[in-house]
N, C-alpha and C positions, 0 to 999 in steps of 0.2 A: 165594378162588376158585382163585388158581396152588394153592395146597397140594393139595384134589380134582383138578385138570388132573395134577400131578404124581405124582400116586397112582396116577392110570391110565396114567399114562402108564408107570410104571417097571414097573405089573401087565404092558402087554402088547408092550412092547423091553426087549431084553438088548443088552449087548456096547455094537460101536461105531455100533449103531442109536441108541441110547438117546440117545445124543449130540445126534445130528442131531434125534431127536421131540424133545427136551425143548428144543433151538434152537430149532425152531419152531413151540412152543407158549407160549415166552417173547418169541418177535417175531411172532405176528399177533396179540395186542390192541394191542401196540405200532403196528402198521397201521392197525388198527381206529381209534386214537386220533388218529392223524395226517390219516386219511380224514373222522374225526366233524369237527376243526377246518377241516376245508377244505369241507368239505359241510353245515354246519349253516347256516355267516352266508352261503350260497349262495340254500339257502331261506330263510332270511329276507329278504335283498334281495328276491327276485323276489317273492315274498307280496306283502311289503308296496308294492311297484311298482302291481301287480295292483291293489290293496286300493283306491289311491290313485287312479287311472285309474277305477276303479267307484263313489269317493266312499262308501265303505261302511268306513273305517277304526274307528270307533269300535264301529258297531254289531256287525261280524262278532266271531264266539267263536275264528275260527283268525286273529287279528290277530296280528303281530309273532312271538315265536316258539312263538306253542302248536301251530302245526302242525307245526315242528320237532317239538316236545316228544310229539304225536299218533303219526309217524312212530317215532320210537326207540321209544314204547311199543310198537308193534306190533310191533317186530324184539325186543325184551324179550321179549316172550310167544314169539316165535319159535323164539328162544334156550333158553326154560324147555321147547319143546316139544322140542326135539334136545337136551336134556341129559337130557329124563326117556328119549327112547329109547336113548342110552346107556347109561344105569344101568341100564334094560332087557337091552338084548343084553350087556353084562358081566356080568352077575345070570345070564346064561344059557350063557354060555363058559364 
């Protein structure tokens, strides 16, 4: 995925732009990755807190971490949605 990010990214900075896009297009998945470890075992405490309080641990389908896992799918499709309208508008520049 960096090599596609890279590719576009050299298509549309020259000079000592280029510098700075390609800095930080190599430190926010790096963000991303530091924010998923502090934000995942967050919702899952509190889930399963919830779950426990309701006596429905076993029988609920979003126990422990599939609602984690529910969440990131949806930001995934999210992602496939703003990457295909990029290739959109660069297909068109």
């Amino acid at each position: 995925m960096i090599f596609v990010q890279v590719a576009f990214i050299t298509d549309w900075f020259a000079g000592k732009n280029l510098n700075f896009a390609l800095g930080v297009t190599n430190s926010l998945p790096l963000t991303g990755e530091i924010l998923d470890a502090y934000i995942s075992p967050k919702f899952y405490e509190t889930h399963i807190d919830d779950l426990k309080e309701e006596k429905k641990f076993i029988d609920n389908k979003f126990h422990g971490y599939g609602l984690t896992f529910y969440v990131g799918m949806i930001l995934v499709f999210i992602c496939l949605l703003l990457v295909i309208i990029v290739v959109l508008i660069d297909s068109k520049a």
